[in-house]
KETI-240710 format. One line per 4 residues: number of its first residue (from 1); their letters; for each residue x, y, z of N, C-alpha, C, O. Coordinates in steps of 0.2 Angstrom, whole numbers, plus 5000, padded with zeros to 4 digits. Example, Ala and Ser with C-alpha at 12.3 -4.5 7.8 and 13.67 -1.06 7.14 Angstrom:
REM residues 2
1 = AS = 5066/4972/5039/5062/4978/5039/5066/4984/5039/5071/4983/5042 | 5064/4989/5035/5068/4995/5036/5064/5000/5039/5067/5006/5040
This chain:
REM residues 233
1 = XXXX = 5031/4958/4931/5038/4961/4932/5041/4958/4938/5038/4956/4943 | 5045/4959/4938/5049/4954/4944/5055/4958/4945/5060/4957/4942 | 5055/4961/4951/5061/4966/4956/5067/4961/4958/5066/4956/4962 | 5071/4963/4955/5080/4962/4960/5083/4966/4965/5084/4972/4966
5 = XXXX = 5082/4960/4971/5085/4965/4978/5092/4966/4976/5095/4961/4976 | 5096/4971/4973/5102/4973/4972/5106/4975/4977/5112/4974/4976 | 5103/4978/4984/5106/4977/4990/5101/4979/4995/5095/4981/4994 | 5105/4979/4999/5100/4979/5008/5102/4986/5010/5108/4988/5009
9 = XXXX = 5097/4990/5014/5101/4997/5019/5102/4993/5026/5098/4989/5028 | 5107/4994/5028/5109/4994/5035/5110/5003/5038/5113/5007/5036 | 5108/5002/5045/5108/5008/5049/5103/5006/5057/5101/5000/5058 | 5103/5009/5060/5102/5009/5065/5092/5007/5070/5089/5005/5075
13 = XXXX = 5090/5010/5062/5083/5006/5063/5081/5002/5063/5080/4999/5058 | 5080/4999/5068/5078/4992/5069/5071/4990/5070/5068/4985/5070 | 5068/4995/5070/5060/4995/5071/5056/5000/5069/5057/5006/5070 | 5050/4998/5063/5047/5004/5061/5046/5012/5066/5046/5017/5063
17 = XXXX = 5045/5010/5074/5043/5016/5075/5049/5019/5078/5053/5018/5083 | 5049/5024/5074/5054/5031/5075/5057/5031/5068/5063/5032/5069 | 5056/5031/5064/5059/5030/5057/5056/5035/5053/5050/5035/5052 | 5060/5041/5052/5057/5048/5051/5053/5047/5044/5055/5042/5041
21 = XXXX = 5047/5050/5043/5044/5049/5040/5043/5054/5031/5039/5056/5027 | 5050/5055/5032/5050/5058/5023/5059/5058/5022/5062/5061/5027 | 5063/5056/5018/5068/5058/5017/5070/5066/5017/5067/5070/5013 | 5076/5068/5022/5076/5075/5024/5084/5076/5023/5088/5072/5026
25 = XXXX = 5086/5083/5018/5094/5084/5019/5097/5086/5027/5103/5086/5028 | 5093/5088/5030/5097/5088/5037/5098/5084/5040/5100/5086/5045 | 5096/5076/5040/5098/5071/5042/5104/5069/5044/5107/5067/5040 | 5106/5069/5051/5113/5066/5053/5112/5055/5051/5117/5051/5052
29 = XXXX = 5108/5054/5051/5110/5049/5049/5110/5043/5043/5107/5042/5038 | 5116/5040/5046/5119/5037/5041/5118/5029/5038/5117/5024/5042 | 5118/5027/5032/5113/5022/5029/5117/5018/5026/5121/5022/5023 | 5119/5012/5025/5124/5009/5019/5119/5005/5017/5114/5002/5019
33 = XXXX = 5123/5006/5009/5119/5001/5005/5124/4996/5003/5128/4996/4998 | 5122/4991/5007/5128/4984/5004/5125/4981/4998/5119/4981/4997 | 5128/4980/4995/5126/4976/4991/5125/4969/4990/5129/4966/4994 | 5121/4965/4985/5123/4958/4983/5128/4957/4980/5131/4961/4976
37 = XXXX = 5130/4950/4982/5137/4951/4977/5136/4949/4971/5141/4948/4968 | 5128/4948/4967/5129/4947/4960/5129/4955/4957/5130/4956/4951 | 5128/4960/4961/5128/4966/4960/5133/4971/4963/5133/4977/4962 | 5139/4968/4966/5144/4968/4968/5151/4971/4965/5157/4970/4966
41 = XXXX = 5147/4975/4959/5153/4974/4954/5158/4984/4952/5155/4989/4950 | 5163/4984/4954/5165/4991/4953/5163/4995/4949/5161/5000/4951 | 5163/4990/4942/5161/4994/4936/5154/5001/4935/5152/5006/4933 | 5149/4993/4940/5141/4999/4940/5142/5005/4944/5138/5009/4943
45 = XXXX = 5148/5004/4949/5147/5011/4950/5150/5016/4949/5149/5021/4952 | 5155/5015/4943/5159/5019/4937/5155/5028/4939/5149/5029/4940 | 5159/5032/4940/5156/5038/4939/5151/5041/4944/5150/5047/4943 | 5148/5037/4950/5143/5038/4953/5147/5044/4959/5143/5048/4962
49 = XXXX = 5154/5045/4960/5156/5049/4965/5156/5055/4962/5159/5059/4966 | 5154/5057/4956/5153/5063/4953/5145/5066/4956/5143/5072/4953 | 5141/5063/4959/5135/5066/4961/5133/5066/4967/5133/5060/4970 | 5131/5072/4972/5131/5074/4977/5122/5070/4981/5121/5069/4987
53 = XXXX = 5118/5067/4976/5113/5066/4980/5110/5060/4974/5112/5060/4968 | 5107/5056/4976/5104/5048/4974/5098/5047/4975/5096/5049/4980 | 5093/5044/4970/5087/5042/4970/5088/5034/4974/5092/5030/4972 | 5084/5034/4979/5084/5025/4980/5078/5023/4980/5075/5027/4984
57 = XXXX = 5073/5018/4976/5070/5012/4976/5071/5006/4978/5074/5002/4975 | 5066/5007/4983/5066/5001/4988/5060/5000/4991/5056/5004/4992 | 5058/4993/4994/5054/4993/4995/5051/4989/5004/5054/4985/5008 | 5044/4992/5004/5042/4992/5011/5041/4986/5013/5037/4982/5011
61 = XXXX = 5046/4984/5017/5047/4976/5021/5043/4972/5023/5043/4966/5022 | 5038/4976/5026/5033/4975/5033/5029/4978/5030/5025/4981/5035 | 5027/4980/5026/5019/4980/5023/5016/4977/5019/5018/4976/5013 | 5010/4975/5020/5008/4968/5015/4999/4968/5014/4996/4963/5014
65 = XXXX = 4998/4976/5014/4992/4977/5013/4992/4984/5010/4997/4987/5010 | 4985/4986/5008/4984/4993/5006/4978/4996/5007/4973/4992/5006 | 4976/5003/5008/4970/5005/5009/4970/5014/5003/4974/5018/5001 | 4964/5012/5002/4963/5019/4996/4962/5024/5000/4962/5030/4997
69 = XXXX = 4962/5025/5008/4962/5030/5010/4967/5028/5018/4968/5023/5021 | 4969/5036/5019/4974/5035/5024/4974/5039/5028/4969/5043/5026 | 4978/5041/5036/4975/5045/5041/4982/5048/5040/4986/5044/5041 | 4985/5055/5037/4992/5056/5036/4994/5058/5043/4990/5062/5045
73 = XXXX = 4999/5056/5047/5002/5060/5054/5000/5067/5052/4996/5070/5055 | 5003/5070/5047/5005/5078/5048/4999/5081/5048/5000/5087/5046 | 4991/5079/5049/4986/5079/5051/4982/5078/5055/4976/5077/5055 | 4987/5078/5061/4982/5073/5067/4982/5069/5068/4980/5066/5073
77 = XXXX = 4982/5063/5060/4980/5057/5062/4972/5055/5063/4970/5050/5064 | 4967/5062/5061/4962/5060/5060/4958/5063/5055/4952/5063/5057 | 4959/5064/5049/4958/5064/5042/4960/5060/5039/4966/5058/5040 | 4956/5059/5035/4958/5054/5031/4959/5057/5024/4955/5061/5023
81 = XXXX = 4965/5055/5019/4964/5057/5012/4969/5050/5009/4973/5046/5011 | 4967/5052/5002/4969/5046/4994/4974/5047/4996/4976/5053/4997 | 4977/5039/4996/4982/5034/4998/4988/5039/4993/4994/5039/4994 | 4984/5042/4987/4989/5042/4980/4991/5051/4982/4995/5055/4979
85 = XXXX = 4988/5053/4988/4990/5062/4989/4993/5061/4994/4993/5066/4998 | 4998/5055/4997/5000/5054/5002/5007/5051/5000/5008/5049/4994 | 5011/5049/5005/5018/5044/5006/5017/5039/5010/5022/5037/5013 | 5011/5036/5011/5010/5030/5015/5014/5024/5013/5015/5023/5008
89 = XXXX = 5016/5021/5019/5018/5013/5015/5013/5009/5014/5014/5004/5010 | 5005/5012/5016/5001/5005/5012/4996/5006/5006/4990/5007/5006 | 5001/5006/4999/5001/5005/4995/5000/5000/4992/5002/4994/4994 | 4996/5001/4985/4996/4993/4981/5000/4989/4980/5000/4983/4980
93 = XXXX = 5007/4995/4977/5012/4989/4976/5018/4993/4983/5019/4999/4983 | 5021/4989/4987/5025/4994/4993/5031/4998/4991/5035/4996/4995 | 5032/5001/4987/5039/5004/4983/5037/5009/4986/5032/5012/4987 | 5046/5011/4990/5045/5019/4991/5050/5021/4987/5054/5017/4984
97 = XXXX = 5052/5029/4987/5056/5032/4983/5060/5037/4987/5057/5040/4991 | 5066/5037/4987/5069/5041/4995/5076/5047/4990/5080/5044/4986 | 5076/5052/4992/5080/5056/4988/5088/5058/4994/5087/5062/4998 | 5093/5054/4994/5096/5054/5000/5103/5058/4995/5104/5059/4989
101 = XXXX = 5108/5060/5002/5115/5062/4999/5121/5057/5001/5124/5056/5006 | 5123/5056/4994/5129/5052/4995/5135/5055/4999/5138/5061/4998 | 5137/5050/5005/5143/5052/5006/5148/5052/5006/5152/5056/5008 | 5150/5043/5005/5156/5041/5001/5153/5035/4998/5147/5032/4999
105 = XXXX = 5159/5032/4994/5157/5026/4990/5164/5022/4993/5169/5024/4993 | 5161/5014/4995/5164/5012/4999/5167/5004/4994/5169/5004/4988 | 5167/4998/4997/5170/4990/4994/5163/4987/4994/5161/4985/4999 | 5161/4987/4990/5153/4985/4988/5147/4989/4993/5142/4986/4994
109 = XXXX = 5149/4995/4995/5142/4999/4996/5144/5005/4997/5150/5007/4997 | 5138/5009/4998/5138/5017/4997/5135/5018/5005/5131/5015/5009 | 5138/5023/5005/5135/5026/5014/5133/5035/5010/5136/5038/5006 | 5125/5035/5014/5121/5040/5012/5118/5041/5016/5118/5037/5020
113 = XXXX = 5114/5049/5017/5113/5052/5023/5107/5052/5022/5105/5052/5016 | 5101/5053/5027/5093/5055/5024/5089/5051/5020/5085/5053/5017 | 5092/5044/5022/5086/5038/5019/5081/5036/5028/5083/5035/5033 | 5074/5037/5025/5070/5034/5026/5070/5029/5027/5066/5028/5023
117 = XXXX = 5072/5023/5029/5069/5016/5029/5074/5013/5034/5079/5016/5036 | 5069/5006/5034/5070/5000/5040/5077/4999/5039/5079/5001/5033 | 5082/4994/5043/5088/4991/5042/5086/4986/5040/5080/4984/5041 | 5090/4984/5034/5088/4976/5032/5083/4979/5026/5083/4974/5022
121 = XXXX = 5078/4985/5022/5076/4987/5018/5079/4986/5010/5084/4988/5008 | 5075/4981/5007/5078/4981/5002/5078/4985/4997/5073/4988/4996 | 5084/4986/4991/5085/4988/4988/5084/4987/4980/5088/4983/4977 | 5079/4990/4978/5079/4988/4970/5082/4992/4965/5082/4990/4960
125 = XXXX = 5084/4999/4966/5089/5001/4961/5091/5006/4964/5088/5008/4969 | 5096/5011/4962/5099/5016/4963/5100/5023/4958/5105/5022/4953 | 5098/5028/4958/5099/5032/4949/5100/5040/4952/5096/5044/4955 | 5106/5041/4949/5109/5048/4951/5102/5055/4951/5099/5057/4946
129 = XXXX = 5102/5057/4958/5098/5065/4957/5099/5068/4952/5103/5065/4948 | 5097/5076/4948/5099/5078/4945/5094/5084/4945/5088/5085/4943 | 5098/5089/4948/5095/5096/4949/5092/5101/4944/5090/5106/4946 | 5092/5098/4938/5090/5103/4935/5084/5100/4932/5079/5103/4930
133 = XXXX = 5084/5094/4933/5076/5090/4928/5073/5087/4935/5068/5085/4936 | 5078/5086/4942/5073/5083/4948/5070/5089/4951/5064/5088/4953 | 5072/5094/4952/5071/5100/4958/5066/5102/4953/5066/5102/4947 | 5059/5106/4958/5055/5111/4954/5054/5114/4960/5050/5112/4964
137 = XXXX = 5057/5120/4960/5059/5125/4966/5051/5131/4968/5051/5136/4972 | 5046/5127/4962/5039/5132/4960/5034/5126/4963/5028/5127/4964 | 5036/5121/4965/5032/5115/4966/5027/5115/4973/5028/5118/4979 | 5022/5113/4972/5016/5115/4976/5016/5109/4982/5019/5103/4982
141 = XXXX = 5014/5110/4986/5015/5105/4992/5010/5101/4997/5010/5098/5002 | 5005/5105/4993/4998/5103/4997/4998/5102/5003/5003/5104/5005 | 4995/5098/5009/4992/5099/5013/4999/5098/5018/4999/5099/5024 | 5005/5097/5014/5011/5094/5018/5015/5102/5020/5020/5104/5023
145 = XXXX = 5011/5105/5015/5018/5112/5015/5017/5115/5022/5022/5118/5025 | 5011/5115/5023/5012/5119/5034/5014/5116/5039/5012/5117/5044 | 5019/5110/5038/5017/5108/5044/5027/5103/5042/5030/5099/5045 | 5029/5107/5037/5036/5103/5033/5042/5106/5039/5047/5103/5039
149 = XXXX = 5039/5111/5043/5047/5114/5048/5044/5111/5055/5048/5111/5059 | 5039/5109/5055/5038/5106/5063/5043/5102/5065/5046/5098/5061 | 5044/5104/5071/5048/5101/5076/5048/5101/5084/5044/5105/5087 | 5051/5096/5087/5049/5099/5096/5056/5097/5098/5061/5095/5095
153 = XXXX = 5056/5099/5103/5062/5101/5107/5062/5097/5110/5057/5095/5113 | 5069/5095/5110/5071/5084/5115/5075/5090/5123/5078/5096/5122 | 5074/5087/5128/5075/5089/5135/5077/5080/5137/5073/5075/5137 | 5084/5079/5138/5087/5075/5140/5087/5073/5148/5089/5068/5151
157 = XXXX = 5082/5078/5149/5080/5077/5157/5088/5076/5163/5093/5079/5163 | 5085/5071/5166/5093/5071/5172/5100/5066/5169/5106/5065/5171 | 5095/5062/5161/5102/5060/5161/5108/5063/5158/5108/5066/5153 | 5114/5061/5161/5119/5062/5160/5125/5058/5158/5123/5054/5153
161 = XXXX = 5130/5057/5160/5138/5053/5156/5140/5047/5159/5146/5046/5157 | 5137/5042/5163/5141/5035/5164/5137/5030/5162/5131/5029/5165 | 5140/5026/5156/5136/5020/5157/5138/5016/5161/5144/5014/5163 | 5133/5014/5164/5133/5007/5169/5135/5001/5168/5132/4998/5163
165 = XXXX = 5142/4998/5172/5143/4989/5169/5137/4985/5167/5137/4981/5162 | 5131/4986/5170/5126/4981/5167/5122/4984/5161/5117/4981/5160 | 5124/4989/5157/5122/4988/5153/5116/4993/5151/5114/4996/5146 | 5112/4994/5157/5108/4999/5159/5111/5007/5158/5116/5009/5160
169 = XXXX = 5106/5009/5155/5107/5017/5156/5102/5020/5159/5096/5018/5158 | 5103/5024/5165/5100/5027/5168/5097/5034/5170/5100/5038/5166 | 5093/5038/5173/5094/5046/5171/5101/5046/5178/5103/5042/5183 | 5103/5051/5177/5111/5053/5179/5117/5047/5176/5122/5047/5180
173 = XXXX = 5117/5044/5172/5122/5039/5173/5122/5036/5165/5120/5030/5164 | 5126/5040/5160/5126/5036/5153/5132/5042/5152/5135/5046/5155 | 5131/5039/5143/5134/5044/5138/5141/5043/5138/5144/5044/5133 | 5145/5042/5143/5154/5040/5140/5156/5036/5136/5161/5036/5133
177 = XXXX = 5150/5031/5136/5153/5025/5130/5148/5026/5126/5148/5022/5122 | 5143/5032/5125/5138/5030/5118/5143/5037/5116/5146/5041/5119 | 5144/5036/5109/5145/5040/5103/5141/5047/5103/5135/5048/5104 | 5144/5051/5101/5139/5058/5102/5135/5057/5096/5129/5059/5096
181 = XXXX = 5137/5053/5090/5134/5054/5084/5127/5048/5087/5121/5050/5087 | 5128/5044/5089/5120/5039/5091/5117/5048/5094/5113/5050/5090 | 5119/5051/5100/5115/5059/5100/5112/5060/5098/5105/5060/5098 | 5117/5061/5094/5114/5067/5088/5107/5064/5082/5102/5068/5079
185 = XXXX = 5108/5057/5083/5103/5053/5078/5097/5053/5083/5093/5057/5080 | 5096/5052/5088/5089/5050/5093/5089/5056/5093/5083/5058/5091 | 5092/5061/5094/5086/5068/5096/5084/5071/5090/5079/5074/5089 | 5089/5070/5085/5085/5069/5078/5079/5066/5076/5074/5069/5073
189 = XXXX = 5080/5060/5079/5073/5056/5077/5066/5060/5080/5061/5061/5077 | 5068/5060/5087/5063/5062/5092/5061/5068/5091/5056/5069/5092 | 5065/5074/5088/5063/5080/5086/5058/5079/5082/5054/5083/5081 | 5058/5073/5078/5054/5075/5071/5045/5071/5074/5041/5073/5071
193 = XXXX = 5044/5067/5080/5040/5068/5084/5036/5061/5081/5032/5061/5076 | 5040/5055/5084/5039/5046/5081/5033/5044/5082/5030/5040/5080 | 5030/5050/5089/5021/5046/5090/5017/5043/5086/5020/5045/5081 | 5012/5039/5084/5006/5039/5081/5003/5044/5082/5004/5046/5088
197 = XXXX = 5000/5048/5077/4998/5055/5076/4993/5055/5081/4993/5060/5085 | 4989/5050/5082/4983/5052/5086/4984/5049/5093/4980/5047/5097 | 4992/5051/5094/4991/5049/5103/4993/5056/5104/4996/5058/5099 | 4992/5060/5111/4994/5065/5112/4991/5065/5120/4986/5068/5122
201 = XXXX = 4995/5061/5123/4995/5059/5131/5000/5061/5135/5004/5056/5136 | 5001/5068/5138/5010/5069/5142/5011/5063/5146/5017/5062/5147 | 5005/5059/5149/5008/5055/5152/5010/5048/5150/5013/5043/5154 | 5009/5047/5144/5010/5043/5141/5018/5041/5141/5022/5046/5143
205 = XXXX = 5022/5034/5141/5028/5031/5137/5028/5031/5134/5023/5030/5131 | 5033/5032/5130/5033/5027/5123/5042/5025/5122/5046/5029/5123 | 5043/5018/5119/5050/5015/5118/5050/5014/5111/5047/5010/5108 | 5055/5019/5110/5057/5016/5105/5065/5012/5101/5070/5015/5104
209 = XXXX = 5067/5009/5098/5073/5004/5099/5076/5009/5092/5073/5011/5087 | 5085/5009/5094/5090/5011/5089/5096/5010/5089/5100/5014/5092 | 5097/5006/5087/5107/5005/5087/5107/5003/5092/5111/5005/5096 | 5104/4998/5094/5104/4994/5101/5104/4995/5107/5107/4993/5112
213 = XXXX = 5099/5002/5106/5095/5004/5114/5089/5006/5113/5086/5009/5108 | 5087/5005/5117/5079/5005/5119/5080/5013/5123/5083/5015/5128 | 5076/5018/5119/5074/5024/5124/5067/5026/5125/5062/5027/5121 | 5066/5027/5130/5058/5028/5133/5059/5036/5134/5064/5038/5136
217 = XXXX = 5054/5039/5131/5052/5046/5131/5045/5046/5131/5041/5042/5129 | 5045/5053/5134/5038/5055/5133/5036/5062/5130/5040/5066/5129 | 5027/5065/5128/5029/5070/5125/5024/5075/5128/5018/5075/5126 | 5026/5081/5131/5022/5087/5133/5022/5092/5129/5027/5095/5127
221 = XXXX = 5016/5093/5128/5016/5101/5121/5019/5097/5117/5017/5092/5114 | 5025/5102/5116/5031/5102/5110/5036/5099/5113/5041/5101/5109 | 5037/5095/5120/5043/5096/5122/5042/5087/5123/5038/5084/5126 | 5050/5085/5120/5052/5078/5120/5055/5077/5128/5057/5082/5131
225 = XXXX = 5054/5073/5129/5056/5072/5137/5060/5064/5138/5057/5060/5142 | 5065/5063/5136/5068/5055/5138/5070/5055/5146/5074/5059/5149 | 5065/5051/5147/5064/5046/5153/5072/5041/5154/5076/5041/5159 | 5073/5036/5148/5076/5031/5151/5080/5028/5144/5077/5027/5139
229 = XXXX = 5086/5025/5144/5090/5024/5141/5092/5016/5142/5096/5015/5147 | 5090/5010/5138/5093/5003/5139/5096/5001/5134/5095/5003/5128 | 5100/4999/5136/5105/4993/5131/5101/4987/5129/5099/4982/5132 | 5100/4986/5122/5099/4979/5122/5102/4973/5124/5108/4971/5124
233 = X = 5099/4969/5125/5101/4963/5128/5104/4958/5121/5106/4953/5122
């Protein structure tokens, strides 16, 4: 069998790390899906603005291997369980499945809230949710169901509202030229807690890249701590 890239996401990820790890409805951030232009066509999306939420199939860019067993974060990261009881990307074949909400349909793509995946992630089909045959509101959730509301609490520390001409954000000195909504996306990300499951060092850094900034935070207990804000170059 042989998959057609039908289109690409574009969004702000640029880099696997911080890329929430399960497609989620309260997600502020937003994904377009351009299309090819042999797939470019108004007709296929005849009718699609009549449904509130979309299946997307697509697949893992930057995985190109697999293991029958995996370490899932929402277990510390040191447990290991079957590749097949889990949502890992290393899988045999890398297809993931992502249940996102449409929220407009645009000139050859759709912008939707609550996709999982890398910018540049391609795109192999599109197929309307449907709540009466998708939801099963009695469904069991195994090992993922204790741990489905965690979050930590983002602490923006000293920074505050001017970016600097060079480009640099600093603590005391950002936020008039960035968008509230890039905000609202980073402390979303960071709330959902981007570590590798089995680091857990307050003194640790870590950078992560988005929408063309680099942010260094760190993480204590439960509390996110951003250090430092750059521009990319």
């Amino acid at each position: 069998m042989i998959l057609k890239v039908i289109a690409y996401a574009r969004n702000g990820h640029t880099d696997k790390f911080g890329i929430p790890r399960q497609s989620r409805e309260e997600s502020p951030i937003l994904t377009r899906i351009v299309f090819e232009p042999e797939y470019n066509v108004p007709e296929a999306l005849r009718g699609i603005e009549g449904y509130s939420h979309l299946w997307l199939i697509w697949g893992f860019s930057e995985v190109d291997s697999w293991s029958p067993t995996v370490r899932p974060p929402r277990l510390g990261g040191n447990k290991r369980m079957g590749v097949f009881a889990t949502r890992s990307p290393f899988r045999p074949n890398p297809i993931g499945l992502s249940s996102v909400r449409l929220v407009r349909v645009g000139q050859g793509e759709l912008a939707v809230s609550g996709a999982d995946v890398l910018d540049g992630t391609p795109i192999y089909d599109i197929k309307p949710y449907l709540s009466f045959s998708d939801s099963h509101p009695d469904a069991q959730n195994g090992f993922a169901e204790e741990h489905k509301n965690d979050r930590l609490e983002v602490d923006w520390g000293l920074i505050s509202r001017k970016c600097l001409d060079n480009g640099s954000i600093l603590p005391r000195e950002w936020l008039d030229d960035v968008e509230e909504k890039w905000v609202r996306d980073v402390e979303y990300i960071l709330s959902q807690d981007p570590r590798p499951a089995y680091q857990d060092d307050p003194e640790r850094e870590y950078k992560m890249d988005y929408d063309g900034y680099t942010v260094t935070f760190s993480v204590n207990k439960q509390v996110v701590v951003v250090k430092k804000i750059e521009k990319q170059k």
